[in-house]
C-alpha positions in Angstrom: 0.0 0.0 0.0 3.2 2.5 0.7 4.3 1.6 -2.6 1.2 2.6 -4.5 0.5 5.8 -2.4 4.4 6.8 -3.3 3.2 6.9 -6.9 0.2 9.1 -6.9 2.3 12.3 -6.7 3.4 11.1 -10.1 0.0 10.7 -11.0 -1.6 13.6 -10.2 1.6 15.3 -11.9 0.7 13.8 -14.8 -2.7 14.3 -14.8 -2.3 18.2 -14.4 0.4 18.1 -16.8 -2.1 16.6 -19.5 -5.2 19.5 -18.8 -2.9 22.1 -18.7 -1.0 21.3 -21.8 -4.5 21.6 -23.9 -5.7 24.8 -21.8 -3.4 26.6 -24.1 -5.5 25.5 -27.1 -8.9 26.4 -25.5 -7.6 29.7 -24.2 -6.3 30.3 -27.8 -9.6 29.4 -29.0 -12.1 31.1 -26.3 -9.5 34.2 -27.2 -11.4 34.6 -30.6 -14.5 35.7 -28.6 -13.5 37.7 -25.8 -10.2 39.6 -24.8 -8.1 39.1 -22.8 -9.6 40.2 -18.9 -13.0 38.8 -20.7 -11.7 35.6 -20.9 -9.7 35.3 -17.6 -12.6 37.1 -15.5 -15.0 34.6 -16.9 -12.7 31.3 -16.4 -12.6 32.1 -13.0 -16.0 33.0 -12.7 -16.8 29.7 -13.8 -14.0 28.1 -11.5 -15.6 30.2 -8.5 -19.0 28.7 -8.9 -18.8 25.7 -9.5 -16.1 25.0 -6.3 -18.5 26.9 -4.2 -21.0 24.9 -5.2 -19.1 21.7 -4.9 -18.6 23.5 -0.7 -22.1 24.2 0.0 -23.2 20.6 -1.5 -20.5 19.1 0.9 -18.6 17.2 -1.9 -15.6 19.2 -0.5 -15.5 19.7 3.0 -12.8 22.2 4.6 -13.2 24.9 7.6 -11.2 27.9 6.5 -10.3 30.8 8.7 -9.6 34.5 8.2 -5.8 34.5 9.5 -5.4 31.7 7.0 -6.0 34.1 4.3 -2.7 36.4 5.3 -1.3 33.3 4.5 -2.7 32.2 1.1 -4.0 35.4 -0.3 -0.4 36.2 -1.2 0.0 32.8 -2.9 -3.1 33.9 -5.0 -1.6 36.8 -5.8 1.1 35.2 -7.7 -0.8 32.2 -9.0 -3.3 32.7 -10.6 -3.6 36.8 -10.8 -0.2 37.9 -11.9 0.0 34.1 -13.7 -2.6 34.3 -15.7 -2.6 37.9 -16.7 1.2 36.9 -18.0 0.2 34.0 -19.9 -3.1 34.6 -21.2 -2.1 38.2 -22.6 1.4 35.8 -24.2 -1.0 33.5 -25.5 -3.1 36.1 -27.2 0.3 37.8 -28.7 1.8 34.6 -29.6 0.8 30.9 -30.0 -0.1 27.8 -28.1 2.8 26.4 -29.1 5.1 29.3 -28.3 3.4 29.6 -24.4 4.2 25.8 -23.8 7.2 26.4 -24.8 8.3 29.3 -22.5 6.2 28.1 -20.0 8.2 25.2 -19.9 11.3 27.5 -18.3 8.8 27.1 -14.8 11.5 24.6 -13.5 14.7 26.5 -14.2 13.5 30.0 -12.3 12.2 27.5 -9.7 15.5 25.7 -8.7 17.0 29.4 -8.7 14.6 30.4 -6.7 14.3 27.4 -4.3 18.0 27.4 -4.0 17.9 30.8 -2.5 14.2 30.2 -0.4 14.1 27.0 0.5 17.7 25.7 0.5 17.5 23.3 -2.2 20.9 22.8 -3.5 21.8 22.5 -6.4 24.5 19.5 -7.9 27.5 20.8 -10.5 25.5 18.5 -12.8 22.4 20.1 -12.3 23.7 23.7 -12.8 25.0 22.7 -16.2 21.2 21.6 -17.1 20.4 24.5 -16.0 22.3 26.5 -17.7 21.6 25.0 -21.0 17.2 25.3 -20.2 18.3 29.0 -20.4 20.5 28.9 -23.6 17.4 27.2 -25.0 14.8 30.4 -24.1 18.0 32.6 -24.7 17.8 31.4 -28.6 13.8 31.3 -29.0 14.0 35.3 -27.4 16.5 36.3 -29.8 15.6 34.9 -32.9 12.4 36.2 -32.0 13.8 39.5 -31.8 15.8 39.2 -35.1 12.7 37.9 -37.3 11.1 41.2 -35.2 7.9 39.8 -34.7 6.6 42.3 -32.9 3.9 40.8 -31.5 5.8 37.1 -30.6 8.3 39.0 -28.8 5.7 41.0 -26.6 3.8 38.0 -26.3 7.4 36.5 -25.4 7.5 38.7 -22.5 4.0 38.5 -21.0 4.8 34.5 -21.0 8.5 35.0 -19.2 6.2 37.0 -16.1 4.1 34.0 -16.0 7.3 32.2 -15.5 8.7 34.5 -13.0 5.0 34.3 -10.8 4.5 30.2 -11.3 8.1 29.7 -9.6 7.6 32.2 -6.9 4.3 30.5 -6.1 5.5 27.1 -6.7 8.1 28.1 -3.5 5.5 29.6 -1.7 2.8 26.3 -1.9 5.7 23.9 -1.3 5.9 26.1 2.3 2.2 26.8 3.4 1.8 22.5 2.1 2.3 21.5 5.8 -0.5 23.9 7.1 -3.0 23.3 4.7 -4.6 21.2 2.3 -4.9 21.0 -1.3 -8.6 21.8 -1.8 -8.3 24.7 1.2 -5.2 26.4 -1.2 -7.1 25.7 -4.4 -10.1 27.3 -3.3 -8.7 30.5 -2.1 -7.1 31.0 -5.4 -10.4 30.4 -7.1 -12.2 33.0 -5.5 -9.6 35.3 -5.2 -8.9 35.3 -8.9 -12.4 35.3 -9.9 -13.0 38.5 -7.9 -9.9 40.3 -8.5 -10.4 39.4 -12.5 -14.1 40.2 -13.1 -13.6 43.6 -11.3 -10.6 44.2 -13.8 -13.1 42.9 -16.4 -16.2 44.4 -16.1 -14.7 48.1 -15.4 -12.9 47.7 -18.6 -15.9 47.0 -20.4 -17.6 49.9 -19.1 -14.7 51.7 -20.2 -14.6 50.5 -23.4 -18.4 49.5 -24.2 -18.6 46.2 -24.8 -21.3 43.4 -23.4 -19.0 41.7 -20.2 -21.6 38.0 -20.6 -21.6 38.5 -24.6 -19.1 35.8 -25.3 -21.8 33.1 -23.6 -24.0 33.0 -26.6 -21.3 30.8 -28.8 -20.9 27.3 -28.4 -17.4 27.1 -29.2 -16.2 29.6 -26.1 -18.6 27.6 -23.8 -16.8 24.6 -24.5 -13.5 26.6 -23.9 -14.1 28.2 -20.9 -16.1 25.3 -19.3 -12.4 23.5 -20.4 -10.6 26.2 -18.4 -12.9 26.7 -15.7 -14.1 23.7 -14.6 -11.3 21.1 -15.4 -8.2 23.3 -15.9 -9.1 25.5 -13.2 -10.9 23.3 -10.2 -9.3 20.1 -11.2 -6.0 21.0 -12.8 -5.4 23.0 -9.7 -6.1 20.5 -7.0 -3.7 18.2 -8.5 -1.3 20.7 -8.7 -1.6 22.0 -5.4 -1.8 18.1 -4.1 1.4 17.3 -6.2 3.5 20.0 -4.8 2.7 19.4 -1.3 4.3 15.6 -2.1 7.9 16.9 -3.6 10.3 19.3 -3.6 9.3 22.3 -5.8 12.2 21.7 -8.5 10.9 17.8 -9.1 7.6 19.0 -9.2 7.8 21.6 -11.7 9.2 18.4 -14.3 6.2 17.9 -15.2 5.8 21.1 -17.0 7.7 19.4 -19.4 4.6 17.2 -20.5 2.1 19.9 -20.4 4.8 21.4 -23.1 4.7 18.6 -25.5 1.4 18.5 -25.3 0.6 22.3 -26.4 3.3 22.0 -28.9 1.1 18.9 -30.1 -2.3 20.4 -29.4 -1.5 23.6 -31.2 0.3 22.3 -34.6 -2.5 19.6 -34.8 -5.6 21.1 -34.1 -5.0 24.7 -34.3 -2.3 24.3 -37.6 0.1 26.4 -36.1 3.2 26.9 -37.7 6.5 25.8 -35.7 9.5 27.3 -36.5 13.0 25.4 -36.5 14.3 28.0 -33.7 11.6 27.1 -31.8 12.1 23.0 -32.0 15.8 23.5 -31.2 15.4 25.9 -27.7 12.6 23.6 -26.6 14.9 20.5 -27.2 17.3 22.2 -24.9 14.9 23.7 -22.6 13.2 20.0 -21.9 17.4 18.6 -21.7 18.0 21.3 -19.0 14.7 20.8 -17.2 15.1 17.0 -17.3 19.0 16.6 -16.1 18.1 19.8 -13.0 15.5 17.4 -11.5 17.1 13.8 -13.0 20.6 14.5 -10.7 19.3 16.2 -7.8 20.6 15.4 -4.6 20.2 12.2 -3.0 19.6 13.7 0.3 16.8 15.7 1.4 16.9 19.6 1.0 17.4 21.7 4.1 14.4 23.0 5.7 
């Protein structure tokens, strides 16, 4: 039984991995009926509603308490707000494709990051690997730059502050994991995106005059942002929030690598975007870098 319960971590890695390597294709999608704070604002919305739901049904069960929020409100912060501003306005300047790819870098700014928060060390070997994931997003920003594709490169830089937030709040989970729960953590940033993004949202479409709920009435976004909200949001999250609470934040962040391959996949298949050579090269290395940081890290525990 010890030996089956050590693999779910992997499980639920994988299983997050999988929903949130097609979210890029639905957001991409859902994108061609709403903009950008539309979209997010009603993902969340969605997310929000059904989780409460789900709380006052009793189908999730947790007691959560106003000096918890001090706690998790800044993890919410990071991810999803300041995520999912970065990615979603990257997507909508770039490609599915090119935001698995950057997104992919989550493990190297991690291990930086942990190395200096949390006290994970780092090997010689893995600060090689490391060093060649950021040669890899090195060569995607620069020929990006040279080809000046405006827009690629701006969506280049909305994706690299996604980055920047997932690893801050991939350190911050891993630490709150030993006071609370999954579902607790998940539903705090649920809420707390869906109201901080629909306020964004609806002002802005006071501002600018357009119907906030208009999106609704095509199929295609309801299938989208049902995608986003109630899978890659409620469900994506949990597992994500359960995986990270089982390993240390560099292994963890691995499986970004799948949800990569997938979007690469999901986006030249369905969506027929085009994949330049640059971009199959820096990914190759990105993935190498990624793999040999988590494949030769240290036998012993990291330092608390």
């Amino acid at each position: 039984m010890k030996n089956i319960k050590a693999y779910v971590p992997y499980l639920t890695g994988i299983g997050f991995a999988v929903i949130f390597g097609f979210s890029f294709m639905f957001s991409k999608i859902a994108l061609e009926y709403a903009t950008v704070l539309q979209l997010i604002g009603l993902r969340f919305l969605v997310a929000a509603v059904l989780f409460e739901a789900l709380r006052l049904l009793r189908i999730v069960k947790f007691k959560l308490k106003f000096k918890d929020l001090k706690i998790l409100i800044p993890i919410a912060l990071f991810q999803p707000v300041l995520y999912f501003l970065g990615e979603t306005y990257g997507i909508n300047y770039s490609s599915s494709s090119m935001a698995g790819i950057v997104i992919s870098l989550i493990p190297v700014t991690t291990a930086i990051i942990s190395y200096f928060v949390l006290k994970e060390v780092l090997t010689k070997l893995q600060t090689v690997f490391l060093a060649l994931s950021i040669v890899g997003i090195g060569l995607i920003g620069y020929m990006t730059l040279i080809d000046f594709k405006l827009d690629m490169m701006l969506g280049f830089l909305f994706l690299f502050v996604a980055v920047i937030a997932a690893s801050i709040y991939s350190v911050l989970s891993r630490k709150a994991s030993g006071e609370f729960d999954a579902i607790k953590i998940t539903y705090v940033m649920m809420v707390f995106g869906a109201i901080v993004f629909n306020i964004i949202g609806f002002t802005h479409s006071r501002i600018a005059g357009y119907p906030y709920f208009a999106p609704f009435m095509n199929l295609r976004f309801d299938i989208s942002i049902l995608y986003l909200g109630a899978i890659s949001s409620i469900i994506a999250y949990f597992l994500m929030n359960y995986t990270v609470s089982k390993m240390p934040a560099t292994q963890f962040s691995l499986f970004a690598n799948l949800a990569t391959v997938i979007s690469i996949i999901a986006g030249a298949v369905f969506l027929k975007e085009q994949i330049f050579i640059y971009q199959i090269i820096g990914s190759v290395l990105i993935i190498l870098g990624v793999w040999g940081v988590n494949f030769f890290r240290p036998a012993n525990k990291s330092k608390k």
